[in-house]
N, C-alpha and C positions, 0 to 999 in steps of 0.2 A: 450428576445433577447440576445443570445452569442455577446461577443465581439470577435475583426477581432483573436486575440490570441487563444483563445475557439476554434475557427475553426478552426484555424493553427494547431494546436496537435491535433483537433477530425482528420483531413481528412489527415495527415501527422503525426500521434506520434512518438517522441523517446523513443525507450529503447523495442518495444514491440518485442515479441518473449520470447523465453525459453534460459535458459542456457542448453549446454551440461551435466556439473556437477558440479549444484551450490552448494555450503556450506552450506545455508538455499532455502528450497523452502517451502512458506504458502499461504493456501488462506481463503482468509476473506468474509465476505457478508455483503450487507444493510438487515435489515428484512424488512423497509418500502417497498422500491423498486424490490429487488430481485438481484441488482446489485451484481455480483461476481466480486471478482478479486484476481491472482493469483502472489505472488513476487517471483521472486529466484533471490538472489544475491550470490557474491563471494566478498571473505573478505580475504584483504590482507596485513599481518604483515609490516609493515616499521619503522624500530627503536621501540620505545616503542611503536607506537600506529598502530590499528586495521584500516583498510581503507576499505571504499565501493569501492570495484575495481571497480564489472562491478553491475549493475542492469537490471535485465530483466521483461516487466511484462505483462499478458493476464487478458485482460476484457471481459466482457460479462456486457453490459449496456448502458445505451445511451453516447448520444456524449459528454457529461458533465464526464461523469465518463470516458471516455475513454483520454479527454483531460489532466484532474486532475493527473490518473496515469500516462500519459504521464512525466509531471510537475513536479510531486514528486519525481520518478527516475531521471531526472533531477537536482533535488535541492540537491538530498542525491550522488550522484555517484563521487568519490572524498574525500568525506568527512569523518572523522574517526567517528565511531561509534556512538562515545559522541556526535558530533555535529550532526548527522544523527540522533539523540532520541530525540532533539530538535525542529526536524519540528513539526511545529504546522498547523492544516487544513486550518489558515488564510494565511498562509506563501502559500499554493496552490494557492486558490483565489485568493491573491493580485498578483500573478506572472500570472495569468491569466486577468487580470486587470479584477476582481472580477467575481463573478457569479450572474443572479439570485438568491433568496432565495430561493426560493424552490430547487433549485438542491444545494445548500452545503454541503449537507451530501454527496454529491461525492468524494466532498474535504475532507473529512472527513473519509471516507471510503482510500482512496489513503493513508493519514495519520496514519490510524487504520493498512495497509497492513505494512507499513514499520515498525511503531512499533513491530508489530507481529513478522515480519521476525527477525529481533535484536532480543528481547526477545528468541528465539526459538535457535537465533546462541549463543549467550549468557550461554541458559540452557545447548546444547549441549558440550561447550567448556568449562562447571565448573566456568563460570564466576561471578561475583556478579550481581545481577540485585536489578537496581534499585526499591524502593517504587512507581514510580511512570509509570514505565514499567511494573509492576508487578499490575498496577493497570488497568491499557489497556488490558495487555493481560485476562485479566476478565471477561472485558468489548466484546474485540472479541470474544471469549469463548462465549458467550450470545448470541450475535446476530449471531455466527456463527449456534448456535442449532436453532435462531426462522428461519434463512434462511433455514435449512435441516428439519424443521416441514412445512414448506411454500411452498417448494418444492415435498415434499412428496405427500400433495395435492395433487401435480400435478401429479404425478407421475415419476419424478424428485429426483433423490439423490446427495447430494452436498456431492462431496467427500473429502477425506481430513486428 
């Protein structure tokens, strides 16, 4: 059973849609599930530090994955960089006043897309990345190939 929050952002999300021209746009996959999901955000200098202006983001998955990215764009929009590389997939769930078990990995997947996205605006702009952003985007790199082998199957290509 979702709680009344879960359903608030599956049947109402923020943030979903595309940017015009975002600075980064990435998209990640579950390989258990098949769950896509796509981030673009725009990143915007103020004084010394980097800010998540706007975040936008499109799923493809159930109601759990579609609340989570709702949640995550949420949590990071506003925030500079440094503190947006900080969300963590329990930081999803608790602000959804939790998930079932079995659907975590949505929260996870939502968490997996933002790292990505950083990472990627990071590499573009000559930045240092961290050991431990540099250890996700590996990890996404992974399951982004078992989703595009899983998909193939199908006759389905994940593009990207």
């Amino acid at each position: 059973m979702y709680s009344e929050k879960v359903m608030k952002h599956f049947r109402n999300p923020s943030n979903m849609g595309e940017l015009d021209e975002p600075d980064v746009e990435v998209q990640v996959g579950n390989p258990t599930c098949g769950d896509m999901m796509t981030v673009y955000m725009d990143i915007e200098k103020k004084g010394d530090d980097k800010y998540v202006e706007d975040v936008k983001f499109e799923t493809f998955g159930c109601g759990a994955a579609i609340a989570t990215s709702s949640v995550a764009t949420e949590l990071v929009k506003g925030e500079t960089i440094e503190e947006a590389e900080e969300l963590e997939f329990e930081d999803i769930a608790d602000k959804l006043g939790g998930l079932p078990k079995i659907k975590m990995h949505c929260s996870n997947l939502a968490s997996v897309a933002v790292h990505e996205a950083l990472y990627q605006y990071r590499k573009e702009e000559g930045m240092e990345i961290s050991q431990k952003l540099e250890k996700q985007h590996k990890s996404a790199l992974e399951s982004k190939k078992a989703v595009e082998e899983r998909r193939e199957g199908q006759g389905k290509v994940f593009e990207g």
